[in-house]
C-alpha positions as a Markdown table, in Angstrom:
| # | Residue | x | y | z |
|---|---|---|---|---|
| 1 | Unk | 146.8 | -114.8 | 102.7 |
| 2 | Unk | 147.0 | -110.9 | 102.6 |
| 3 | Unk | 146.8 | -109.0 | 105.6 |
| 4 | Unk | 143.4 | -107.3 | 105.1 |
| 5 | Unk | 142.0 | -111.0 | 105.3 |
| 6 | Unk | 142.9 | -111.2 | 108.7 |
| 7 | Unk | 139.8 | -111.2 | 111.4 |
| 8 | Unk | 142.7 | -108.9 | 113.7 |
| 9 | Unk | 145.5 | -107.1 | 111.6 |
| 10 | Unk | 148.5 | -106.6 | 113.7 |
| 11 | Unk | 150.6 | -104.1 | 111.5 |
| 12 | Unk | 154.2 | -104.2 | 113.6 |
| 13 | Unk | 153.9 | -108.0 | 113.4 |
| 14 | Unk | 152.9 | -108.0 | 110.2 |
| 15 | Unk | 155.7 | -105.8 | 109.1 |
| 16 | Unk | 158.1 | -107.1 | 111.0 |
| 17 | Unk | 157.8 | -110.4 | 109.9 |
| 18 | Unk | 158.5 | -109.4 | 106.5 |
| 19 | Unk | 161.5 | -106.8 | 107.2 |
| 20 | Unk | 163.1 | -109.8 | 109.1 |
| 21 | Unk | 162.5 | -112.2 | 105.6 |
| 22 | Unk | 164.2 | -109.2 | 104.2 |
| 23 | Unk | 167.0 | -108.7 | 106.3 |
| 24 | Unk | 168.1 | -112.3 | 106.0 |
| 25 | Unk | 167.5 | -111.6 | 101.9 |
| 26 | Unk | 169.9 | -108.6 | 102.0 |
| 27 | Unk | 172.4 | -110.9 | 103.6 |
| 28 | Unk | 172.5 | -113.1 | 100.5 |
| 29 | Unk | 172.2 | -110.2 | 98.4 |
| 30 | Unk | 175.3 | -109.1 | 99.3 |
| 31 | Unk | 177.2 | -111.4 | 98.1 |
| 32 | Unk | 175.4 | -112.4 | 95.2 |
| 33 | Unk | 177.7 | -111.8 | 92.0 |
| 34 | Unk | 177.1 | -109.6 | 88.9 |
| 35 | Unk | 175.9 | -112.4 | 86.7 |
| 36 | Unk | 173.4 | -113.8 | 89.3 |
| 37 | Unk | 171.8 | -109.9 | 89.8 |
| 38 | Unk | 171.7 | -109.6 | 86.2 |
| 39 | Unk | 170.1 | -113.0 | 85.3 |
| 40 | Unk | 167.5 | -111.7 | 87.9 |
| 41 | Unk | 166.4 | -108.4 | 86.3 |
| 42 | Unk | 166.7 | -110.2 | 83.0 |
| 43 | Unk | 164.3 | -113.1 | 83.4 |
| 44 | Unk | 161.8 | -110.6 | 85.4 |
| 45 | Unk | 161.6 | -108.7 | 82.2 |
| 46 | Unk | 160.4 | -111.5 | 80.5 |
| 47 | Unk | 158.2 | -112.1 | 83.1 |
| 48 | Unk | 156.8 | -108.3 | 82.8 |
| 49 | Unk | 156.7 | -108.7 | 79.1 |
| 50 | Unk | 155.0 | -112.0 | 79.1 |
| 51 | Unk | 151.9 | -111.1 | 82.1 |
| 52 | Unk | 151.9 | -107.8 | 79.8 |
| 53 | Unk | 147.8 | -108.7 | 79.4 |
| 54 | Unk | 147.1 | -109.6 | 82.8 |
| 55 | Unk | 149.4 | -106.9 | 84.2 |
| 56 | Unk | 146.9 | -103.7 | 81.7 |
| 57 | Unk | 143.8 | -105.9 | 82.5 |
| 58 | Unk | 144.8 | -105.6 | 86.6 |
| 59 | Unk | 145.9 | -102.1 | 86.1 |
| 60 | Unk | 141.8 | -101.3 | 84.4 |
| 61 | Unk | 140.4 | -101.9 | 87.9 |
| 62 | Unk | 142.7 | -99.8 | 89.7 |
| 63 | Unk | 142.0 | -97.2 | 86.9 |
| 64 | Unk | 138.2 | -97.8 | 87.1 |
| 65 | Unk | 138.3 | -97.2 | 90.9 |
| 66 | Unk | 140.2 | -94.2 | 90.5 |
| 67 | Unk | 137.9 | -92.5 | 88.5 |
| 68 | Unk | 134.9 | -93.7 | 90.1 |
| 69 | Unk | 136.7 | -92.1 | 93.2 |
| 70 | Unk | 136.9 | -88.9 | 91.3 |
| 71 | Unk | 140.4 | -88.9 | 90.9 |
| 72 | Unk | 142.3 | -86.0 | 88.7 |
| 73 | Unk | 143.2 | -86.7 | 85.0 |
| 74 | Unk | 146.9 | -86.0 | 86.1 |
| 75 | Unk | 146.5 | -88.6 | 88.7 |
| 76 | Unk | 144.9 | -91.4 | 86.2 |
| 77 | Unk | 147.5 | -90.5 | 84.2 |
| 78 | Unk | 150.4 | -91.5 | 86.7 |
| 79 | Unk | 148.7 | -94.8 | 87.7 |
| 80 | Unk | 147.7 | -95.6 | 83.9 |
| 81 | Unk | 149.4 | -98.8 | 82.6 |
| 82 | Unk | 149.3 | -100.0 | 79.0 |
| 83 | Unk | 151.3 | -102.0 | 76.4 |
| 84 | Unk | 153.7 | -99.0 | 76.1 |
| 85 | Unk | 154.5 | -98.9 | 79.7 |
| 86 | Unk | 154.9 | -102.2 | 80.5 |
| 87 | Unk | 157.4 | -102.7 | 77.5 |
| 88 | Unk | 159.2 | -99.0 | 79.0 |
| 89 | Unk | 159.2 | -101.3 | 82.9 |
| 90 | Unk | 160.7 | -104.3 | 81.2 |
| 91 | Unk | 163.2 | -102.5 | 79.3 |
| 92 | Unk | 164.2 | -100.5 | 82.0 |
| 93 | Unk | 165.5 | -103.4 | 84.1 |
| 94 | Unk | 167.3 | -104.8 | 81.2 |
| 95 | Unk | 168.7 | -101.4 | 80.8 |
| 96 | Unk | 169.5 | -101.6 | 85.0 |
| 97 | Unk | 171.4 | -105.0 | 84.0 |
| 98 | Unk | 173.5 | -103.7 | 81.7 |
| 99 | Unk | 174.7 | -100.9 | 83.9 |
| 100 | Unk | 178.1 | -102.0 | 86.2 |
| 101 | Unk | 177.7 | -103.0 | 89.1 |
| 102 | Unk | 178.2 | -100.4 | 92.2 |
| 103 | Unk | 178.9 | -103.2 | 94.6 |
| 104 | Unk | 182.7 | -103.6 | 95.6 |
| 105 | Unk | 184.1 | -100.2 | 94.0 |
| 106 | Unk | 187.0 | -99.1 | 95.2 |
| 107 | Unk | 186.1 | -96.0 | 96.4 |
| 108 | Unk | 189.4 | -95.2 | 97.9 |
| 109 | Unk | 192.7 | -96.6 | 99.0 |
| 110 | Unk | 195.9 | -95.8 | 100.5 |
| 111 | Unk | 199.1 | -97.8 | 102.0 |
| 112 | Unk | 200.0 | -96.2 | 105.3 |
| 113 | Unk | 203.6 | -95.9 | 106.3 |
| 114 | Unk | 203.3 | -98.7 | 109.2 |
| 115 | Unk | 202.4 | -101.0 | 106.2 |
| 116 | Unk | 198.3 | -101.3 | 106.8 |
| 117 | Unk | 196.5 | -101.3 | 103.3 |
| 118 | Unk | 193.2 | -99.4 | 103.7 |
| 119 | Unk | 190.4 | -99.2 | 101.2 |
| 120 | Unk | 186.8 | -97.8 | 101.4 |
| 121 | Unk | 184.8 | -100.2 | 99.9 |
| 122 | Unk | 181.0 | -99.6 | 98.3 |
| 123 | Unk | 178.8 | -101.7 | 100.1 |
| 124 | Unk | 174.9 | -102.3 | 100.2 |
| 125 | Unk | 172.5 | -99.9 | 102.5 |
| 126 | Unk | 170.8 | -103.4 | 103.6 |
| 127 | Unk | 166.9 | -103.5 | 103.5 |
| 128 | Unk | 165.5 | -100.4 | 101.8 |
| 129 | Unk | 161.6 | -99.3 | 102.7 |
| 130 | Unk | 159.9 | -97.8 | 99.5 |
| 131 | Unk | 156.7 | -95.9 | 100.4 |
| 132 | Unk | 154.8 | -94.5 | 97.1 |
| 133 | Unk | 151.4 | -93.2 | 95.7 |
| 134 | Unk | 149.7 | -94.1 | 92.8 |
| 135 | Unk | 152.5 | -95.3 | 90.2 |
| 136 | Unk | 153.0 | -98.8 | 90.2 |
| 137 | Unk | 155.9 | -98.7 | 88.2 |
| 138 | Unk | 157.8 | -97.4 | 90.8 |
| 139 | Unk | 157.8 | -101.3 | 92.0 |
| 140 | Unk | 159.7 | -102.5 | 89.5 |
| 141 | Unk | 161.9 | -99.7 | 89.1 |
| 142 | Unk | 162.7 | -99.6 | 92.8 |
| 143 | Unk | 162.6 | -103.3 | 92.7 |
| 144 | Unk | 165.7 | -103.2 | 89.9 |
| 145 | Unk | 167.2 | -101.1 | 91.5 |
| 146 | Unk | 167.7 | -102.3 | 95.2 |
| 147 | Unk | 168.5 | -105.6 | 93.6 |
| 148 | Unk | 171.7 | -104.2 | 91.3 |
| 149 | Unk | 172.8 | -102.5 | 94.2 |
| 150 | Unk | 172.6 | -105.6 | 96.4 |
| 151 | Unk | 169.7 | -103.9 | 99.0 |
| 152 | Unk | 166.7 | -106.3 | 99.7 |
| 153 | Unk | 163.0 | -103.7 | 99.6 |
| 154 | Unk | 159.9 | -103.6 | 100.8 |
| 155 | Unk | 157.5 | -101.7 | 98.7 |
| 156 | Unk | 154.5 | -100.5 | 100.1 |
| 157 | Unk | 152.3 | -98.8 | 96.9 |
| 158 | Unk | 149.1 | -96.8 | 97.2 |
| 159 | Unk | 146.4 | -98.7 | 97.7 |
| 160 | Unk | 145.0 | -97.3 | 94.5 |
| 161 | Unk | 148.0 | -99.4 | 92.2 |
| 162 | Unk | 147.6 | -102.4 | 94.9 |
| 163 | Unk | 146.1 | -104.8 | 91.9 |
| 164 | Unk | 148.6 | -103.5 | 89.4 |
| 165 | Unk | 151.5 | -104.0 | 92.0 |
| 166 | Unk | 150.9 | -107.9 | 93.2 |
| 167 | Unk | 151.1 | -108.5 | 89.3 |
| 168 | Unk | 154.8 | -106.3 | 89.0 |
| 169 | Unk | 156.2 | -108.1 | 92.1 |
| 170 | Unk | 155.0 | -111.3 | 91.4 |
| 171 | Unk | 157.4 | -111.1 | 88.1 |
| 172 | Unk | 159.6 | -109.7 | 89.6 |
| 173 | Unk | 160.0 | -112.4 | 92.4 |
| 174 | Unk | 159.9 | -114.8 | 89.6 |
| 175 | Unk | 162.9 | -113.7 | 87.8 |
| 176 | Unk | 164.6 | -114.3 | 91.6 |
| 177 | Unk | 163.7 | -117.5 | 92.1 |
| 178 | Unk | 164.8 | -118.3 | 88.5 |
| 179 | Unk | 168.5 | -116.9 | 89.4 |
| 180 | Unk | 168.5 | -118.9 | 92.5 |
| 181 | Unk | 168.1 | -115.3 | 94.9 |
| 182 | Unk | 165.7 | -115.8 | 97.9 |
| 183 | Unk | 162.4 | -114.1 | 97.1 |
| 184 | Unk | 162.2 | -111.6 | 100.0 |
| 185 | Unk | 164.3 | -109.9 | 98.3 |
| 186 | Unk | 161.8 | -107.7 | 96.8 |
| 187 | Unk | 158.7 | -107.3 | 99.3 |
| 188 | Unk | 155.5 | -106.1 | 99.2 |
| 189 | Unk | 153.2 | -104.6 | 101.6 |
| 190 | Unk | 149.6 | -106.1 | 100.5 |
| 191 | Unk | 147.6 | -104.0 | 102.7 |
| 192 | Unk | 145.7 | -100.7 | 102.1 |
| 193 | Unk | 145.8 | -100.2 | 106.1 |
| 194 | Unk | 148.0 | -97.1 | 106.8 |
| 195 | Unk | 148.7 | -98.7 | 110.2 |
| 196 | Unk | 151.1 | -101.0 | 108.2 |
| 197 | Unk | 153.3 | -97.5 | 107.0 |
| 198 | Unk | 153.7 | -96.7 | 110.5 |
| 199 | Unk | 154.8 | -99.9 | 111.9 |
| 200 | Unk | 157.3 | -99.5 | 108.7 |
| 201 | Unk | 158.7 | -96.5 | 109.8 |
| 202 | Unk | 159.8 | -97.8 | 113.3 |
| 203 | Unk | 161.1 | -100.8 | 112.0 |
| 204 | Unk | 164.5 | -100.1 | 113.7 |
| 205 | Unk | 165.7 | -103.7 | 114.2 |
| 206 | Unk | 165.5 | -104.9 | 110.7 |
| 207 | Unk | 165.0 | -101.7 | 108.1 |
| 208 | Unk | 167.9 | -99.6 | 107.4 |
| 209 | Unk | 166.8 | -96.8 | 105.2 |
| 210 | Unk | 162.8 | -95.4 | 103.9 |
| 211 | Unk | 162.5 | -93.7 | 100.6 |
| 212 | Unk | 159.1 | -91.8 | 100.3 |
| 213 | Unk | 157.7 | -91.0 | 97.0 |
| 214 | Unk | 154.8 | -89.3 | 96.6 |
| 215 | Unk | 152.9 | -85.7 | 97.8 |
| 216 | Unk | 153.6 | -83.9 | 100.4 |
| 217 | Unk | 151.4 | -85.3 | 102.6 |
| 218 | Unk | 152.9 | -88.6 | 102.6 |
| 219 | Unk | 156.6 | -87.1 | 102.9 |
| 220 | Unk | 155.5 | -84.7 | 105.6 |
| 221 | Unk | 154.2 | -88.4 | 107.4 |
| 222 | Unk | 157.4 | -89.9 | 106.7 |
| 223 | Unk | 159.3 | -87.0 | 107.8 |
| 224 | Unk | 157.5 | -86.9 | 111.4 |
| 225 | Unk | 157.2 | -90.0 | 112.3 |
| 226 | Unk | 159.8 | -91.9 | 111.5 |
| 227 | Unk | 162.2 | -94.0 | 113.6 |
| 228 | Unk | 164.1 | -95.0 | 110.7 |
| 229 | Unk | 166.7 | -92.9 | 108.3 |
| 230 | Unk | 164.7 | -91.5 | 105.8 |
| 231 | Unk | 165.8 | -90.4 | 102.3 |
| 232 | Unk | 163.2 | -87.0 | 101.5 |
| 233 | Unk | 161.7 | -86.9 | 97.8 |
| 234 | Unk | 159.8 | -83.3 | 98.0 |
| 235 | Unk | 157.5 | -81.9 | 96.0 |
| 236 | Unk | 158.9 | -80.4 | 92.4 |
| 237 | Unk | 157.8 | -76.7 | 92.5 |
| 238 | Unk | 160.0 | -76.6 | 89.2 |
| 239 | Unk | 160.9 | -72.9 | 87.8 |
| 240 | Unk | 161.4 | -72.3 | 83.6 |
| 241 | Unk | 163.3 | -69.1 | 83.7 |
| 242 | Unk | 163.5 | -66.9 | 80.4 |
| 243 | Unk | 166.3 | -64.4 | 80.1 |
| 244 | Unk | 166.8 | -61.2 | 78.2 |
| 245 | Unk | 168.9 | -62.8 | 75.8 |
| 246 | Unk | 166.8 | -66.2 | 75.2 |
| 247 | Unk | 166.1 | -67.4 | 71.4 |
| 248 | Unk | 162.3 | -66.5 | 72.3 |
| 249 | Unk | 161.1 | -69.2 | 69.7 |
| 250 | Unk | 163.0 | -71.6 | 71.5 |
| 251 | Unk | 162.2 | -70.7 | 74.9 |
| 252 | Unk | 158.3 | -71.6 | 73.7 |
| 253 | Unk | 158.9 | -74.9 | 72.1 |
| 254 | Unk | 161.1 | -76.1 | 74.8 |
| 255 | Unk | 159.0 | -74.6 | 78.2 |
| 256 | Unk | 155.5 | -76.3 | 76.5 |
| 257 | Unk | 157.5 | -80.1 | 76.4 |
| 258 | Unk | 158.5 | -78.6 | 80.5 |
| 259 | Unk | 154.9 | -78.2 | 81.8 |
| 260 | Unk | 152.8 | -80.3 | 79.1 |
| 261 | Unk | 154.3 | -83.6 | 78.0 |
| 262 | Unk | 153.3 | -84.9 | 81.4 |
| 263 | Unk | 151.8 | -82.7 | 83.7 |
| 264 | Unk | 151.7 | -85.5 | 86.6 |
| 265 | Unk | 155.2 | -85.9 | 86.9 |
| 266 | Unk | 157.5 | -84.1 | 89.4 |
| 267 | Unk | 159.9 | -82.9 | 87.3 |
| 268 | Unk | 157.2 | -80.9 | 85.3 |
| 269 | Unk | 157.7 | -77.1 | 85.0 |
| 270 | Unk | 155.2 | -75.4 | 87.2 |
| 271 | Unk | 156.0 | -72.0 | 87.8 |
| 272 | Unk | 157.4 | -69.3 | 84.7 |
| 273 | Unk | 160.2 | -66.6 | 85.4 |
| 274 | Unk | 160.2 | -64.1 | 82.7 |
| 275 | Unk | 162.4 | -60.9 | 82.1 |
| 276 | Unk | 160.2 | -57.8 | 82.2 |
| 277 | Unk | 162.3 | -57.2 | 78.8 |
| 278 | Unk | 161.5 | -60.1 | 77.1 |
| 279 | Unk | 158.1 | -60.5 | 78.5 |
| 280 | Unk | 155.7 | -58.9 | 75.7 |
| 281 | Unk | 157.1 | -60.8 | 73.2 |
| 282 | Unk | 157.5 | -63.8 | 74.7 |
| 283 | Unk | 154.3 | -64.3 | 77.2 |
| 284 | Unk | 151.4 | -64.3 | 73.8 |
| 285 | Unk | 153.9 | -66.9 | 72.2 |
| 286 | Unk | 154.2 | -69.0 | 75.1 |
| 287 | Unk | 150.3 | -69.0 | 75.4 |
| 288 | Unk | 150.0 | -69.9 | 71.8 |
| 289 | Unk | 152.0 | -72.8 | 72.1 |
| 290 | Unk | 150.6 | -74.1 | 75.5 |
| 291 | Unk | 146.9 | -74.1 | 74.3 |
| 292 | Unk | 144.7 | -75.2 | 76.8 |
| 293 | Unk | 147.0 | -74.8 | 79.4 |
| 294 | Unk | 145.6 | -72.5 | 82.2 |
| 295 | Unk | 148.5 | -69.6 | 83.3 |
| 296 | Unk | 148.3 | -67.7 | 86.3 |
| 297 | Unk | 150.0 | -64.4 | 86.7 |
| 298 | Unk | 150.3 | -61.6 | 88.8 |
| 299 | Unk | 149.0 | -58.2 | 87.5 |
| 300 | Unk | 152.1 | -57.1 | 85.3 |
| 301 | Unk | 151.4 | -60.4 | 84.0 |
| 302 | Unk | 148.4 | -59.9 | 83.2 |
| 303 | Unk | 148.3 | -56.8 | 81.8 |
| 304 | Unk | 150.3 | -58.2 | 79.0 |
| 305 | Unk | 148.2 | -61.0 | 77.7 |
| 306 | Unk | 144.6 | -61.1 | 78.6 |
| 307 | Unk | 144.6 | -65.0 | 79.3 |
| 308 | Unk | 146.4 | -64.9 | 82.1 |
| 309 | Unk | 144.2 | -65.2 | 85.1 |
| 310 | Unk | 145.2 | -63.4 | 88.3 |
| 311 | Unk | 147.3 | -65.5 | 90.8 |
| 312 | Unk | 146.6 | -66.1 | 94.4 |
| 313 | Unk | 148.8 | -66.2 | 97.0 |
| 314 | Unk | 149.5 | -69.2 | 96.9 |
| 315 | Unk | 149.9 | -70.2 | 93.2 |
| 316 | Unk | 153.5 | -69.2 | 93.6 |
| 317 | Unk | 154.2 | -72.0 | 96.3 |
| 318 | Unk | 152.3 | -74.8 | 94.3 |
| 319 | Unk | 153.1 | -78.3 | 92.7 |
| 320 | Unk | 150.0 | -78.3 | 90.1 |
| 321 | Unk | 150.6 | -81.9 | 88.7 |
| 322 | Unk | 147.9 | -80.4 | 85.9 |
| 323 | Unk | 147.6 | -78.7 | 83.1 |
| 324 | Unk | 148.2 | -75.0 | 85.0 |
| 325 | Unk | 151.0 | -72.7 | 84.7 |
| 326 | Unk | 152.2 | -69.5 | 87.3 |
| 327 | Unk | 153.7 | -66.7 | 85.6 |
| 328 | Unk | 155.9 | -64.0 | 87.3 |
| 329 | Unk | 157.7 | -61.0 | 85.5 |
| 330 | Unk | 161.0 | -59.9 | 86.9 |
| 331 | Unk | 163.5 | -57.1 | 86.2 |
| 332 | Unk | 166.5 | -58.9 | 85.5 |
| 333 | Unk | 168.7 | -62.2 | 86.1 |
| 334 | Unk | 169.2 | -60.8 | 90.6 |
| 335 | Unk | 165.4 | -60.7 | 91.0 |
| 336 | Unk | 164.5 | -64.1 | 88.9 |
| 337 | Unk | 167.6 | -65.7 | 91.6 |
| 338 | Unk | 165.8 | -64.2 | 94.3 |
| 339 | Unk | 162.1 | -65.0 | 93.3 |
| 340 | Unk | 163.5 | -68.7 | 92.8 |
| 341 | Unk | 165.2 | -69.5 | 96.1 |
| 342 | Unk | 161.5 | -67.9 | 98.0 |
| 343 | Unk | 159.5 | -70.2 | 96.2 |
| 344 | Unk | 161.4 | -72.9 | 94.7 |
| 345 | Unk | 160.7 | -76.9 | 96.4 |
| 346 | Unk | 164.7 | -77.7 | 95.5 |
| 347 | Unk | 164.1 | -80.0 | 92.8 |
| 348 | Unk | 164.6 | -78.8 | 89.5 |
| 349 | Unk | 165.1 | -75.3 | 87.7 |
| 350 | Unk | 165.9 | -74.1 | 83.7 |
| 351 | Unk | 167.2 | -70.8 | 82.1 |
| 352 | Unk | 166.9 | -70.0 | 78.7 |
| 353 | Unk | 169.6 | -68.2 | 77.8 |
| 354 | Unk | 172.0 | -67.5 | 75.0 |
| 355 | Unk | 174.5 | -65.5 | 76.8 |
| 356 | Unk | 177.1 | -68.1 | 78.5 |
| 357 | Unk | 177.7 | -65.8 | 81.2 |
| 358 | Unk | 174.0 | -65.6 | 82.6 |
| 359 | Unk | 173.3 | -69.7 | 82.3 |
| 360 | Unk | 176.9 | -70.5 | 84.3 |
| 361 | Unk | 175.9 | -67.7 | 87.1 |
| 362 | Unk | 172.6 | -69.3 | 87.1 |
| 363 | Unk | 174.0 | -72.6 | 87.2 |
| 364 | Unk | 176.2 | -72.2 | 90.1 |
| 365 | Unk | 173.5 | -70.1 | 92.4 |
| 366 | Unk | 170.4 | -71.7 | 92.3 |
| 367 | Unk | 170.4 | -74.1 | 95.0 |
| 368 | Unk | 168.4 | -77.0 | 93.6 |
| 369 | Unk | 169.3 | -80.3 | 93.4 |
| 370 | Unk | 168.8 | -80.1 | 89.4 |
| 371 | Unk | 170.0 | -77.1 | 87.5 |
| 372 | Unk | 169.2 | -76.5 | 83.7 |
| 373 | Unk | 170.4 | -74.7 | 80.5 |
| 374 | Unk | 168.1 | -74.5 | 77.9 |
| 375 | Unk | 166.3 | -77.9 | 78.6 |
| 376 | Unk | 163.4 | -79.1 | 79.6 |
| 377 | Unk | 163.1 | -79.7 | 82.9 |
| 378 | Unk | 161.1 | -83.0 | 82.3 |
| 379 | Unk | 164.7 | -84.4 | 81.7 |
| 380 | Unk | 164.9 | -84.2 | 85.4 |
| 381 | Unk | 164.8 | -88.0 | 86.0 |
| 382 | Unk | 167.4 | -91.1 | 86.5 |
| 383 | Unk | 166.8 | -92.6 | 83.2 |
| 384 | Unk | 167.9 | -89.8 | 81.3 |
| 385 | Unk | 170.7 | -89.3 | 83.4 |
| 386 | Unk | 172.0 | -92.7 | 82.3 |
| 387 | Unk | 171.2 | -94.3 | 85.3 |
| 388 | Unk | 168.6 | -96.6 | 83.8 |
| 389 | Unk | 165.8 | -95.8 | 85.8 |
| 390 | Unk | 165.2 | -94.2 | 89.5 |
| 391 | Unk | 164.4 | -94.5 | 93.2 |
| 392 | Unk | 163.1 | -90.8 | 92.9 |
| 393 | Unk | 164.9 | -87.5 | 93.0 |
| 394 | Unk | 166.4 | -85.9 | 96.7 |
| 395 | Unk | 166.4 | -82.8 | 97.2 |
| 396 | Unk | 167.8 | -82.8 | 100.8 |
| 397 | Unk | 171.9 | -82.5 | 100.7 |
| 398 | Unk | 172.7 | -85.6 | 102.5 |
| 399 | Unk | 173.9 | -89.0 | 101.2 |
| 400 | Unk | 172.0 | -88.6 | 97.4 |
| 401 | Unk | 170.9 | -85.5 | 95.9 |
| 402 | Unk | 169.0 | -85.7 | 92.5 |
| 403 | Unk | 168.1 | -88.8 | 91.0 |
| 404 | Unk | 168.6 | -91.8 | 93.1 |
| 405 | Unk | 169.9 | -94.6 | 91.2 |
| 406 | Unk | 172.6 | -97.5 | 92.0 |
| 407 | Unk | 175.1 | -95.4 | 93.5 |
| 408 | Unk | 172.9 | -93.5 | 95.3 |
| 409 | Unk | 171.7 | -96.6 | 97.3 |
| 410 | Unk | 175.1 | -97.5 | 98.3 |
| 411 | Unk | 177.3 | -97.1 | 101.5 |
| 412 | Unk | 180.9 | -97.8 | 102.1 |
| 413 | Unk | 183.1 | -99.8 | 104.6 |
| 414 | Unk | 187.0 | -99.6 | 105.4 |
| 415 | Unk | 188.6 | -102.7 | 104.7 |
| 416 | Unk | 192.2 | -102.6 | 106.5 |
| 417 | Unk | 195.0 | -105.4 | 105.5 |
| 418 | Unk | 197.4 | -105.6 | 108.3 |
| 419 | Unk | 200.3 | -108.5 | 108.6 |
| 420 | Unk | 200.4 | -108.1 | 112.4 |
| 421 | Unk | 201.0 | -104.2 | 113.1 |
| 422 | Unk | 200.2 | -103.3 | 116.8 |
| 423 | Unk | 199.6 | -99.4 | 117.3 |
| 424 | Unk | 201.8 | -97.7 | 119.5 |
C-alpha cells in the first residue's frame, strides 16, 4: 500500500520506517563484495532493458500530466523517457559495474615508531537521502551509484516522474534480490505529500547524508530545514567566455552545443562573456548559429546586433533551463573575471581562447566547481568525467565538489593494528 492510500498519513512514521529498513540495508551493504554489487547493477539492467515498454508507456502519463499542467518544453524535456533513454539508464549501471570499487581503498597508511600500523580506510556514508524534481533517471543513476559505493538510498522523485519512478526502482530492487542484497537498499518515497521531504530531512537517527537535486526552491528547502548533513546541488548560472584571441568560428560551433543541445540541463551555458574586441564579429555569428535562440543583452550589446533584446536586471543572475541566452560585452580578460565571480551560481564556466596564457589564468581564478578550455560546458557532468554516471554536481567546497560519483559518496575510518602497545 502507498502512503497516499492511507485514511491518516503520518510522514515521520512513514519515513522513518523506511530509513530504519535502510539503515539495516546499509549494514549489509557494507560488506557485500565487488562481485555481489556488480551482479546487482547488472541484472537490474536487464531488468530496465526488459520493462523498456512498460517503463515509456508509464513515463506517457507523467508526460501527459505535465503538459496538461502547463509545464515548460525544457521541463517535458527533462522528465521525457523513451527507447533511447532507457537503453542510456541501463547502460549506465553496467558502465557503474565496471568501474572499481571505492570501498576499502587504502587511502593512507603509515607504521609509527611504537610499532602501531595505521591506515585510513574508504568506507560507506551509510543511508544516503536523494531528493529530485522531474527526472526519473536520477533514480537509477543515484540508485547505481549508492549501491557501488556500498550506501543504502531513499529516493524521493517529483511527484511529476512518480509513475515513471515505481517502474525504475522496481528493476532496480529486482536486480537486488537476484544478487541476494536486501531490497531496502534502494528506497523510494511513494508519496506526492511534501510532508514526507520534511520528516526526511530530520531523520537524524537513521539518515546520514541528503543530496538535493533540483531548483532552487527545493535546495533553498533543503538548505533551511534540514536536521541532516546535506550535500548542496545549486543552480548552474553557467558563463561561455570568448576572448580576444578565440578561433571566432570555433567559439560559435562550440557555445551553440553549450546553451542548445539541451537547454534543461544544469550544466547548459546560460549567460555569454564577450571581449568588446572580439564582439562585432563574433556576436552576428553566434546569432546565426543559435537560430531561434532568444539572447538578451545589455545596450553595447545591443547596439551591435539588432536581435538582441535588452536585458533586465535580473537576466544576468538567471538559470533559464530554455532556449534563452544573456549577453554581456567586457573590456578584456580582468573585467570578464570580475563579471563572472558577481553573477556566476559556482557550477560551471568556459573560455575560448587560443592564447595558453589567458585559458591557464582563467583556469586557476575562476572559482567554480567546473572550469573549461574551449569546451562545451554541457560536458559538465559525471559520465563524461568517467565516472559512469552522477549523484549531481556540488558546488559547495566541502566533502565533493563537481560531479558526485563513487568517490564522492565515500568517507573514511582509521584502522590501527597494535600487538599490545600501551601509550605512555
Amino acid at each position: 500500500m502507498t502512503a497516499e492510500t492511507r485514511t491518516e498519513f503520518d510522514a515521520c512514521a512513514y519515513v522513518d520506517a523506511i530509513a530504519a529498513k535502510a539503515e539495516q540495508a546499509a549494514r549489509v551493504l557494507a560488506s557485500a563484495d565487488t562481485a555481489q554489487k556488480n551482479a546487482a547493477l547488472t541484472r537490474a539492467a536487464k531488468a530496465l532493458r526488459d520493462n523498456a515498454a512498460r517503463l515509456v508507456e508509464a513515463n506517457g502519463l507523467d508526460v501527459d500530466a505535465a503538459k496538461a499542467a502547463g509545464r515548460t518544453d525544457a521541463f517535458i524535456d527533462r522528465l521525457t523517457l523513451d527507447g533511447d533513454r532507457v537503453e542510456a539508464m541501463a547502460t549506465a549501471l553496467e558502465q557503474i559495474a565496471g568501474l572499481p570499487d571505492p570501498i576499502g581503498r587504502i587511502l593512507h597508511e603509515t607504521d609509527r615508531p611504537n610499532g602501531l600500523k595505521i591506515q585510513r580506510v574508504a568506507t560507506p556514508i551509510g543511508v544516503i537521502g536523494m531528493i529530485y524534481e522531474s527526472r526519473p533517471n536520477v533514480g537509477a543513476d543515484a540508485g547505481a551509484l549508492c549501491l557501488k559505493s556500498g550506501n543504502a538510498v531513499i529516493l524521493r522523485g517529483g511527484s511529476e516522474s512518480l509513475n515513471s519512478t515505481r517502474i525504475i526502482i522496481e528493476c532496480m530492487r529486482e536486480g537486488l534480490a537476484e544478487a541476494g542484497l536486501p531490497e531496502a537498499a534502494i528506497s523510494l518515497i511513494d508519496t506526492p505529500d511534501r510532508a514526507a521531504v520534511g520528516a526526511l530531512l530530520s531523520c537524524t537517527e537513521h539518515v546520514d547524508l541528503v543530496i538535493p537535486r533540483g531548483g532552487k526552491s527545493l535546495v533553498a528547502r533543503v538548505r533551511d530545514e534540514a536536521k541532516v548533513p546535506t550535500l548542496l546541488h545549486l543552480d548552474g548560472n553557467c558563463h561561455f567566455y570568448v576572448h580576444e584571441a578565440a578561433d571566432l568560428d570555433k567559439a560559435a560551433t562550440v557555445l551553440t552545443n553549450a546553451k542548445l543541445r539541451r537547454t534543461g540541463v544544469c550544466g547548459a551555458t546560460e549567460s555569454l562573456v564577450v571581449d568588446r574586441k572580439v564582439a562585432g564579429d563574433f556576436l552576428p555569428k553566434a546569432l546565426d548559429s543559435l537560430g531561434a535562440c532568444e539572447v538578451r543583452g545589455e545596450a553595447d550589446a545591443v547596439k551591435i546586433d539588432g536581435r538582441i533584446k535588452p536585458a533586465a536586471a535580473n537576466d544576468f543572475d538567471t538559470e533559464y533551463l530554455d532556449a534563452i541566452l544573456s549577453v554581456k560585452v567586457v573590456d578584456g580578460i580582468d573585467e570578464a573575471l570580475d563579471f563572472i565571480a558577481a553573477h556566476s551560481s559556482s557550477h560551471t564556466e568556459s573560455i575560448l581562447t587560443e592564447d595558453a596564457e589567458a585559458a591557464e589564468r582563467f583556469l586557476t581564478e575562476v572559482d567554480s566547481a567546473v572550469v573549461m578550455h574551449n569546451a562545451s560546458t554541457q560536458f559538465s557532468d559525471g559520465g563524461e568525467f568517467g565516472m559512469g554516471a552522477e549523484i549531481g554536481i556540488a558546488t559547495g567546497k566541502m566533502h565533493a565538489r563537481g560531479p558526485v560519483g563513487l568517490e564522492q559518496l565515500t568517507s573514511f575510518k582509521y584502522r590501527v593494528r597494535g600487538s599490545g602497545q600501551t601509550r605512555p
